[in-house]
TILO-804659 format. One line per field, with one value per residue (C-alpha): x, y, z; residue number from 1. Coordinates in Angstrom, 3 decimals, padded with zeros to 6 digits, always signed. Example, Ala and Ser with C-alpha at 12.3 -4.5 7.8 and 13.67 -1.06 7.14 Angstrom:
! residues 2
east c(+012.300/+013.670)
north c(-004.500/-001.060)
up c(+007.800/+007.140)
resi c(1/2)
***
This chain:
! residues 488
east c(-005.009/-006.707/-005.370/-003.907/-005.891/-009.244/-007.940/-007.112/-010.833/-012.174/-009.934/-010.808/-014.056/-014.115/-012.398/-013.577/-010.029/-007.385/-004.775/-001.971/+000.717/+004.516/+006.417/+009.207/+011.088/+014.345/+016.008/+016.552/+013.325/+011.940/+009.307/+010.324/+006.928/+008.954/+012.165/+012.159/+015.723/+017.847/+015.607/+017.211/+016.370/+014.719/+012.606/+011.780/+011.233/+008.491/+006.968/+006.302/+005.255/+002.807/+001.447/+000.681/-000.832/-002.832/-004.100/-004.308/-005.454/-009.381/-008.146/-006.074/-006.471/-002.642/+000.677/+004.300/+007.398/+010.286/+013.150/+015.997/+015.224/+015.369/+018.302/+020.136/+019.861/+021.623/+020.340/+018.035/+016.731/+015.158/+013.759/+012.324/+010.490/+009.111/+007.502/+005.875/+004.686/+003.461/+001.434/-000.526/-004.043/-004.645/-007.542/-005.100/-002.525/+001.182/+003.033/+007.061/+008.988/+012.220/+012.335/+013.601/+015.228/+017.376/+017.158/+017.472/+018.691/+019.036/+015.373/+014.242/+015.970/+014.395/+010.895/+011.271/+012.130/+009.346/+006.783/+007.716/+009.785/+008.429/+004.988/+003.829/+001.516/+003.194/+006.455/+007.843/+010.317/+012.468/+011.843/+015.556/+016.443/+013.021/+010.714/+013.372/+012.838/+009.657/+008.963/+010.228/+008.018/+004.945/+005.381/+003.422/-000.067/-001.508/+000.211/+001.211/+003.712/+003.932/+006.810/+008.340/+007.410/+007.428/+008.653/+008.900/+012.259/+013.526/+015.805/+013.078/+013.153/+017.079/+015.365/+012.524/+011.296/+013.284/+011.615/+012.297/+011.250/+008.581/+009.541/+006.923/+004.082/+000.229/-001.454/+000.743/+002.517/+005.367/+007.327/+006.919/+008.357/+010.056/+007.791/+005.099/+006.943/+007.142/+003.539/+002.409/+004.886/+004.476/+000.797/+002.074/+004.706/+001.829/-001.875/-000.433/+001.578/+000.155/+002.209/+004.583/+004.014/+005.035/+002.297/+004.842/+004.406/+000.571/+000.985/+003.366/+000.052/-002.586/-000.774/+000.248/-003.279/-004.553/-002.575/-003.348/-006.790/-007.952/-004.136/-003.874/-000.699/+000.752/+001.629/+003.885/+004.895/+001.911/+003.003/+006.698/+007.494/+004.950/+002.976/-000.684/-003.630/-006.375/-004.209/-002.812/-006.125/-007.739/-004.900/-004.765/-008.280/-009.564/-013.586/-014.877/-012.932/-010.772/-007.419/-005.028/-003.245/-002.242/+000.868/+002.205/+004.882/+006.216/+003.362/+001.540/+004.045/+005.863/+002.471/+001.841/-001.473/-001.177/-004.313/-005.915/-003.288/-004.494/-008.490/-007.597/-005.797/-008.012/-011.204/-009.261/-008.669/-012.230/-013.817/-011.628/-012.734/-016.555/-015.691/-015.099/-017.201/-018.200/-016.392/-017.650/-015.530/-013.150/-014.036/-012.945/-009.702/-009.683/-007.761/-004.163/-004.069/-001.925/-004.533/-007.469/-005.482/-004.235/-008.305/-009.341/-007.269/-007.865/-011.358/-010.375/-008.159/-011.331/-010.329/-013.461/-016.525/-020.474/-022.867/-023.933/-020.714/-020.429/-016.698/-014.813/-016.521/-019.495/-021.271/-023.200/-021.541/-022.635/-018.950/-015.719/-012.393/-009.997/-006.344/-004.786/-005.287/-002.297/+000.673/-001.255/-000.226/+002.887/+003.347/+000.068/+001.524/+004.614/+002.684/+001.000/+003.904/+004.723/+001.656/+002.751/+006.199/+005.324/+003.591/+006.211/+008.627/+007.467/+007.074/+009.458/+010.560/+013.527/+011.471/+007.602/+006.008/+003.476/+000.117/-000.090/-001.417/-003.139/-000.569/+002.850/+003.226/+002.264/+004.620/+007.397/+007.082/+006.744/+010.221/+011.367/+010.182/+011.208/+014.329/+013.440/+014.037/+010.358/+009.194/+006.443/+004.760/+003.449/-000.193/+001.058/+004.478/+006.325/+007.156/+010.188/+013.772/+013.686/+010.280/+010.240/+007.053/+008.337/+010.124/+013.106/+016.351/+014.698/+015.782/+013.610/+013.181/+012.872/+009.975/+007.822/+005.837/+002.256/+001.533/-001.680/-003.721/-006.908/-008.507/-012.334/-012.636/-008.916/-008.929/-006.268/-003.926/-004.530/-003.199/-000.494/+000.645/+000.238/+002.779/+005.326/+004.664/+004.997/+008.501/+009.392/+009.138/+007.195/+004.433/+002.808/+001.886/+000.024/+000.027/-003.093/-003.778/-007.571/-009.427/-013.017/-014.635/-016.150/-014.602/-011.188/-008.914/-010.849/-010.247/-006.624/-006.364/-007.747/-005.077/-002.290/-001.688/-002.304/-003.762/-002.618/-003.944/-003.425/-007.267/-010.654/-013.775/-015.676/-012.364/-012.900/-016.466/-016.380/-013.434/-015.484/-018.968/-017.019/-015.419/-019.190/-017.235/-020.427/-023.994/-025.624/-027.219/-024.489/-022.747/-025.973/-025.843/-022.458/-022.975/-025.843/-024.077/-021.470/-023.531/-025.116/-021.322/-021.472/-019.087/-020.397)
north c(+018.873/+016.459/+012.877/+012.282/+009.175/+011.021/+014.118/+010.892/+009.578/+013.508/+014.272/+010.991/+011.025/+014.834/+014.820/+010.756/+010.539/+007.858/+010.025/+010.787/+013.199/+013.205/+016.627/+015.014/+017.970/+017.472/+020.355/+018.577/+017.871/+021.538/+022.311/+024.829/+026.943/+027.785/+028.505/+032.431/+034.530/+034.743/+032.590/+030.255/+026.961/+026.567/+029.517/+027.686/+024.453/+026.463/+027.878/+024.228/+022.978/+025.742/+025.003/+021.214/+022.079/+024.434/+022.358/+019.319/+019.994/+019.107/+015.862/+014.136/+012.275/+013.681/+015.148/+013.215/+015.256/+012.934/+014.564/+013.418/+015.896/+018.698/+017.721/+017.255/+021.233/+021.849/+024.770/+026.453/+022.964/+023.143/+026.387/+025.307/+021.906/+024.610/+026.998/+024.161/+022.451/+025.573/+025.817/+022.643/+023.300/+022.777/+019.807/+018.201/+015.860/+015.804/+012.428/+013.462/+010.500/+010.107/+006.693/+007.579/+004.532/+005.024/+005.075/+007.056/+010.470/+010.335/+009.240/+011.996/+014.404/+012.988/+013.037/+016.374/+017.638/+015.512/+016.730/+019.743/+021.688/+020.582/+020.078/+016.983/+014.516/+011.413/+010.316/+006.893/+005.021/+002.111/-000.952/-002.507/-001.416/-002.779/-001.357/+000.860/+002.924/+003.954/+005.037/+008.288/+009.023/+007.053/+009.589/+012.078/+010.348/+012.670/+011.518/+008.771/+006.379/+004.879/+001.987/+000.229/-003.227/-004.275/-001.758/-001.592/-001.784/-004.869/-005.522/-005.528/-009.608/-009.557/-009.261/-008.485/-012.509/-014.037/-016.685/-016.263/-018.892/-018.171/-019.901/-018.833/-017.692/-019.407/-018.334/-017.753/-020.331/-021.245/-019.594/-016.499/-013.588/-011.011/-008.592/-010.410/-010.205/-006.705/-006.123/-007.895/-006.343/-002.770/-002.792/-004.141/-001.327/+001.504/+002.132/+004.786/+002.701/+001.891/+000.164/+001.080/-001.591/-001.304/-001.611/-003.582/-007.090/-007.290/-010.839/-009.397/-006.494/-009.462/-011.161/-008.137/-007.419/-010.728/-010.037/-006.438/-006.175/-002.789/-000.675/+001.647/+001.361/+003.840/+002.575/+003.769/+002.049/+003.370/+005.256/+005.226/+002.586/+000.505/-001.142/-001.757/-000.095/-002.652/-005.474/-003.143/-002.140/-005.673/-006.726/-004.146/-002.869/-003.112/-004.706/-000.544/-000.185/+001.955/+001.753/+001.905/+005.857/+005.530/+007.329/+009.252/+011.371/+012.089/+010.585/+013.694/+016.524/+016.121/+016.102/+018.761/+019.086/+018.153/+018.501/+016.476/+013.769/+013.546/+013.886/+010.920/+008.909/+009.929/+008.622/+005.510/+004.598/+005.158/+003.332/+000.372/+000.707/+000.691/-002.181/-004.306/-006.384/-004.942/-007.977/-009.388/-008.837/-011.433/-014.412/-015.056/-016.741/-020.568/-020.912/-022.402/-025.726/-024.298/-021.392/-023.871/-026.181/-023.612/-022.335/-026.198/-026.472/-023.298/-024.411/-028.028/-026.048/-024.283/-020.867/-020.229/-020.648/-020.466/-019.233/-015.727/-013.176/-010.271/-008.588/-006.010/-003.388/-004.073/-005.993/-009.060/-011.394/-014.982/-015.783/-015.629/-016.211/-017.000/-017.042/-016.627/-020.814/-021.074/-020.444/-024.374/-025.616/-024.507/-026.452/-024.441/-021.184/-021.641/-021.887/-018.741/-017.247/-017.797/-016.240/-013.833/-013.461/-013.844/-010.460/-008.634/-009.722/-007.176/-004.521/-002.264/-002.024/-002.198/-003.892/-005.353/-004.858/-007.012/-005.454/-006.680/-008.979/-011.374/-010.901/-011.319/-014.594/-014.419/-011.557/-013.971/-016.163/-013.845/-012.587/-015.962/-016.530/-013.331/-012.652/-009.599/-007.840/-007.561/-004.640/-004.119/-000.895/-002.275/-001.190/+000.292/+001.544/-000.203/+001.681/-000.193/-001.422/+001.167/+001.898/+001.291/+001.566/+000.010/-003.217/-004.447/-002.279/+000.194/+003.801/+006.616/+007.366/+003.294/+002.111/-000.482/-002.602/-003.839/-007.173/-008.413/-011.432/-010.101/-006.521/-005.442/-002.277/-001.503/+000.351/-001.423/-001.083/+002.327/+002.905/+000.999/+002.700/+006.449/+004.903/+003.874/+007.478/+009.531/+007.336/+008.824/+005.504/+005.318/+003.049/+002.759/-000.501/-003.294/-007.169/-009.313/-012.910/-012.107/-009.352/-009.973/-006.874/-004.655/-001.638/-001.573/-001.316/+001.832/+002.821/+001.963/+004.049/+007.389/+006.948/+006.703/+002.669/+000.471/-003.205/-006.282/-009.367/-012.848/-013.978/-012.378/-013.891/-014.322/-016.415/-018.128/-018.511/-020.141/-022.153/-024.219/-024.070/-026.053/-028.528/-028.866/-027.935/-025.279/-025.539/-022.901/-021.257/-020.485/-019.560/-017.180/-015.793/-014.440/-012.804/-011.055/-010.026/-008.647/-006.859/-005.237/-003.940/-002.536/-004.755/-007.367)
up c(+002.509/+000.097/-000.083/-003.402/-003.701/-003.413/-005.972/-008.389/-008.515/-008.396/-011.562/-013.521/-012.695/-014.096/-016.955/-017.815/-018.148/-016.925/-019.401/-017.460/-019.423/-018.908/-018.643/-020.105/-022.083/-024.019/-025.250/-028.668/-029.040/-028.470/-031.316/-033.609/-032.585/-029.055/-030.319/-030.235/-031.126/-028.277/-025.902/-023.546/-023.704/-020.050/-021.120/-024.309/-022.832/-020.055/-022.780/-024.099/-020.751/-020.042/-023.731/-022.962/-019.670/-020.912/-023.658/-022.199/-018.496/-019.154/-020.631/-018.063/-014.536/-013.819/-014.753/-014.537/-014.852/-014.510/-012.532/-014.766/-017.561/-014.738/-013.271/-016.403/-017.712/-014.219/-011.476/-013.996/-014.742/-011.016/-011.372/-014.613/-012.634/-009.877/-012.912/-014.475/-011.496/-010.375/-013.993/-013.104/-012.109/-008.033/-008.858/-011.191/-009.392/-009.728/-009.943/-009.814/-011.857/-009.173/-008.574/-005.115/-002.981/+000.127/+003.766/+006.625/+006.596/+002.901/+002.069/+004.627/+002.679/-000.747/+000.824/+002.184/-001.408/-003.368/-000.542/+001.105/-001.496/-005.353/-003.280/-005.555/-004.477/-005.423/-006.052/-008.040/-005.896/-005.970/-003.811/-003.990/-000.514/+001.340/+002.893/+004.740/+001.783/+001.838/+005.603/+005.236/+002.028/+003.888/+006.947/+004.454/+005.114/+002.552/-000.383/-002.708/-003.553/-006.540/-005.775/-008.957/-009.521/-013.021/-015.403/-019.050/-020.237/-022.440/-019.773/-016.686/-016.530/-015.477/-011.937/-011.826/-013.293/-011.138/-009.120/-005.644/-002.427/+000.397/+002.964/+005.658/+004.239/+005.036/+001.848/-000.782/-003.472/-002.815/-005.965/-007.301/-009.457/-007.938/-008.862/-007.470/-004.582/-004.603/-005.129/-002.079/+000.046/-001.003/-000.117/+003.524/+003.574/+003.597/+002.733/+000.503/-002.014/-005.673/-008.081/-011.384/-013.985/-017.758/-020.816/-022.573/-020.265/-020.323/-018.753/-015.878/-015.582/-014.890/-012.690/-010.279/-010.650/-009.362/-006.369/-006.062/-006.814/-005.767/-005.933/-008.394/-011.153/-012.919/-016.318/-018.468/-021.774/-024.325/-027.202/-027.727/-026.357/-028.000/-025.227/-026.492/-024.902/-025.385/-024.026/-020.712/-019.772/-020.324/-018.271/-016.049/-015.213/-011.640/-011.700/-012.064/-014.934/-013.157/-011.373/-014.429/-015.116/-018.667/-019.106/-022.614/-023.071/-026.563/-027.868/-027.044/-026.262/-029.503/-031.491/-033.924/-031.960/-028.642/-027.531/-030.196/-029.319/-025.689/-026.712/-029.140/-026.635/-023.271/-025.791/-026.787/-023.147/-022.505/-025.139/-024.483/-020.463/-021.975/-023.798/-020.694/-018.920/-015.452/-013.322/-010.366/-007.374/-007.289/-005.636/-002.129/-002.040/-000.857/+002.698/+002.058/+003.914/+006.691/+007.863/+007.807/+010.169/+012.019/+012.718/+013.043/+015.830/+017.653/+016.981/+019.008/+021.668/+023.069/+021.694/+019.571/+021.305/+020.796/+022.900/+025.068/+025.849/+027.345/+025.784/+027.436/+025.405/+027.083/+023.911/+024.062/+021.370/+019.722/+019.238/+022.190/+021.217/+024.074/+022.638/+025.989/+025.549/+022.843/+026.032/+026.966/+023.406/+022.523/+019.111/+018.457/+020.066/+017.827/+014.238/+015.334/+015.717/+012.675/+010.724/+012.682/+011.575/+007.703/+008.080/+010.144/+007.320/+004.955/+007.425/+009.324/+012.830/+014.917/+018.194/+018.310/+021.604/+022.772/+024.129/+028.105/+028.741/+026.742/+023.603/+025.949/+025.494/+021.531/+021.392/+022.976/+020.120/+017.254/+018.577/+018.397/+015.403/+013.760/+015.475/+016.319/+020.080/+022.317/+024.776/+026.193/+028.372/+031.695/+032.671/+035.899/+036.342/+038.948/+042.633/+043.304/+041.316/+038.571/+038.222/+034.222/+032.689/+028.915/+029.869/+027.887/+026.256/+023.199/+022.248/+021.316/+017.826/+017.403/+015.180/+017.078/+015.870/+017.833/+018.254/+019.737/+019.951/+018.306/+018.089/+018.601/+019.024/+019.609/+022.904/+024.618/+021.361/+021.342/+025.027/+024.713/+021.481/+023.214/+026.040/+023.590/+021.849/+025.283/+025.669/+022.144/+020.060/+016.855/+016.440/+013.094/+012.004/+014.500/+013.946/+015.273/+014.723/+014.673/+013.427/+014.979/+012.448/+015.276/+014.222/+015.933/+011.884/+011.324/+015.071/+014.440/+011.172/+012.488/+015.056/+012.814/+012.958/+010.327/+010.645/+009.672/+010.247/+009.858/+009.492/+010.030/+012.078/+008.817/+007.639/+011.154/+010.548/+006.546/+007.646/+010.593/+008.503/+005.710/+008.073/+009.938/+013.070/+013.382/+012.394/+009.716/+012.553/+014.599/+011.031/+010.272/+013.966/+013.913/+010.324/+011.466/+014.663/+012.703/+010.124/+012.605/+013.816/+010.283/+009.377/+006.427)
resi c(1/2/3/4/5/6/7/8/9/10/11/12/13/14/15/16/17/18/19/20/21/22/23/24/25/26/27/28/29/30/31/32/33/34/35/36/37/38/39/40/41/42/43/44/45/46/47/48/49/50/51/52/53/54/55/56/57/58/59/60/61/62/63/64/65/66/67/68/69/70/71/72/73/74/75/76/77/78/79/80/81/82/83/84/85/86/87/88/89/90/91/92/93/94/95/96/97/98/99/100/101/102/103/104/105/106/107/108/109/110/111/112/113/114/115/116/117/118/119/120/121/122/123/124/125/126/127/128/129/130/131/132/133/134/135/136/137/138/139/140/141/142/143/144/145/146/147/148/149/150/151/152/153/154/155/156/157/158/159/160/161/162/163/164/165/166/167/168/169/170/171/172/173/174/175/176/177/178/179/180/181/182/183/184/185/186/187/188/189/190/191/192/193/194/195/196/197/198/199/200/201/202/203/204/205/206/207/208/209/210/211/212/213/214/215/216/217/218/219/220/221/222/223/224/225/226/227/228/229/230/231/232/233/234/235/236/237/238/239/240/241/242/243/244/245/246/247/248/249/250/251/252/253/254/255/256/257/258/259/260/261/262/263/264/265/266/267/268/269/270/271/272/273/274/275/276/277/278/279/280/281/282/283/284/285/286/287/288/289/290/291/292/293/294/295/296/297/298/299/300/301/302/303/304/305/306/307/308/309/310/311/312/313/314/315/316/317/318/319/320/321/322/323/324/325/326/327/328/329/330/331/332/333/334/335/336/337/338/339/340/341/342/343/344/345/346/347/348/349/350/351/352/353/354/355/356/357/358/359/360/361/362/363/364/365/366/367/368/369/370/371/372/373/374/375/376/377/378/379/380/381/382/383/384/385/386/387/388/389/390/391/392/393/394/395/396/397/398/399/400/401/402/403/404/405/406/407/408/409/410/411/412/413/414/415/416/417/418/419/420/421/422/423/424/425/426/427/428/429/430/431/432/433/434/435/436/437/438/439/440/441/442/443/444/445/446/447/448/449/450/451/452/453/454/455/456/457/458/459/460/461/462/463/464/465/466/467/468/469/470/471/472/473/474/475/476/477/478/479/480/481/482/483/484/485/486/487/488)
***
């Protein structure tokens, strides 16, 4: 099944097209061309939808049928969503407009319907309820989800502005928007989630971009509504010129000429995208003050070191980091902790469990620190007592989160995921102070578990080279080391 990521870029790239049309139908607002004696209106209203598909379906990236119009011309309204979604070419994907938001059973039952029964392959949610909300929906690892963050209405800044407090974060300020908020969350909450921001705030578009530099946002807001395409794309654009889906609705269905409506607007969009400047990739982000001190003194503890290694992989290394050290510092131990504990707070889990042994002690702390309950699988199960192999109280069906000190190639996180799987738990998402860039995210990823990590060894590396803890040829040795992982 293709990943509705990779049928996005296949359908822009093919049609040149970031035009993305909304199968919004209103009964009053029928044309009189599909009014035929005697016809019901859900026929009538098909017979418009299979028109603007048909006309339009060279000319677009995707297709967005809100819901609410379904829903609101009652059981026939359903039927009516399932004829035109069936109507929409294979190639061409399918974002459905339900700004879903609950949790548990419910949100299973909403993803099941989005994914299994209307078979889209993306769906708008709402974040209001965390990131509770979205696990059901991210359990499809095939599809999309497109989670609210700034939206266009004249009332979006009731919330949505509102400056909220980090109180534990290393590299973030220490106010923000909500929405801003919300945008660096959602991209912790799955690999899968883009981001719903309105045409009409171009300001709120640049700054969500800023912190979501390569997520894709569905923007709605051109046409009707008024938002202003040169200013949302300048605002909005990723550095390819891409990464923006335009959406219209009336603007083009209630055209006397559809089609000519979408050429003119799909060739607007791209003229504007020609118009701007190929950007550099952003510029790497300076290190707040609290993750350079927290590698300067790593650096001072002895836990980064120089020289000839052999790792448990078997792989000669320039560069050995020893974090078993921190348990000997535990003011140290305790800061990590809480890096840690800034990225578990926009994930979900009802338990972490540390990886034995090295990341026990870490995952002590980050329990501490996040308040949240710690297990862990021994590497042997134990002949005597009860013979548990998962230490500590934990229910199947729990999601558990990984913690770890650092990750190479990932082995041991692997293992000790399959033995919290084979107990029944579910184990998505791992936490590692480190990434050391040998491989082990992508390792991760093909085995269902997504990464997240406090700093990286080239972080570790520009950090020291700036404070002159290391000389340029160490610095140069470890680069090359890792480029020849692949990895720079």
């Amino acid at each position: 099944m293709a990943d509705f990521f990779a049928k996005l870029e296949a359908a822009v790239q093919r049609n040149r097209s970031l035009l993305c049309i909304g199968l919004d139908p209103l009964p009053d607002q029928l044309p009189q061309r599909y009014r035929a004696a005697g016809q019901d209106a859900a026929s009538a209203i098909l017979a418009w939808n299979l028109a603007l598909i048909e006309q339009t379906a060279d000319l677009v990236c995707a297709y967005k049928p809100n819901i609410a119009f379904y829903e609101a011309l009652g059981a026939c309204g359903l039927e009516l969503l399932a004829a035109t979604l069936a109507a929409i070419p294979a190639e061409i994907p399918i974002i459905l407009d339900a700004k879903r938001g609950d949790i548990g059973n419910t949100a299973d039952a909403y993803a099941r319907a989005c994914f299994e029964e209307f078979r889209v392959d993306a769906v708008t949610l709402s974040p209001y309820l965390g990131g509770d909300s979205i696990q059901a929906f991210a359990r499809y690892p095939e599809k999309g989800l497109f989670v609210l963050c700034h939206t266009s209405n004249p009332s979006a800044s009731d919330l949505q502005e509102l400056e909220i407090a980090d109180w534990h974060s290393l590299d973030r300020e220490p106010n923000q928007p909500l929405y801003v908020h919300v945008a660096r969350l959602a991209q912790q909450w799955s690999p899968q989630t883009a981001l719903v921001v309105g045409a009409t705030f171009p300001e709120a578009l640049a700054r969500v971009r800023a912190v979501a530099p390569q997520t894709w946002f569905l923007v709605p807001g051109i046409g009707a509504q008024g938002g202003d395409l040169e200013a949302t794309l300048a605002a909005g654009l990723r550095a390819d010129r891409s990464g923006v889906i335009v959406n219209s609705s009336r603007a083009i269905a209630g055209a006397a000429d559809p089609r000519q409506a979408a050429l003119t607007t799909r060739d607007a969009i791209h003229a504007v995208r020609q118009k701007q400047p190929a950007a550099a990739p952003p510029a790497p982000r300076e290190p707040s003050p609290a993750l350079r001190s927290l590698v300067l003194d790593l650096a001072d503890l002895g836990a980064v070191r120089f020289g000839n290694f052999t790792l448990a992989s078997g792989l000669q290394s320039p560069i050995y980091l020893d974090l078993r050290l921190l348990v000997s510092r535990p003011a140290l131990l305790a800061r990590a902790a809480t890096a840690y504990a800034t990225l578990l707070a926009g994930l979900t889990c009802e338990r972490i469990a540390g990886v034995p042994y090295a990341a026990l002690p870490i995952g002590t702390a980050v329990a501490i620190a996040s308040d949240k309950p710690l297990i862990y699988p021994r590497k042997e199960a134990k002949e005597h007592g009860l013979g548990k192999q998962i230490e500590g109280v934990w229910h199947s069906g729990e999601r558990v989160l990984l913690i770890e000190d650092l990750i190479t190639s990932g082995g041991s996180t692997i293992k000790t995921a399959e033995t919290l799987r084979a107990a029944g738990l579910v184990v998505e998402h791992a936490i590692v102070l480190i990434d050391r860039q040998q491989g082990g995210v992508a390792n991760l990823a093909a085995a269902g578990i997504q990464v997240h990590a406090v700093m990286t060894l080239t972080q570790i590396l520009e950090i020291l080279a700036s404070a002159g803890k290391i000389t340029a040829s160490q610095f140069q040795q470890v680069l090359a080391f890792l480029g020849q992982q692949g990895q720079v």
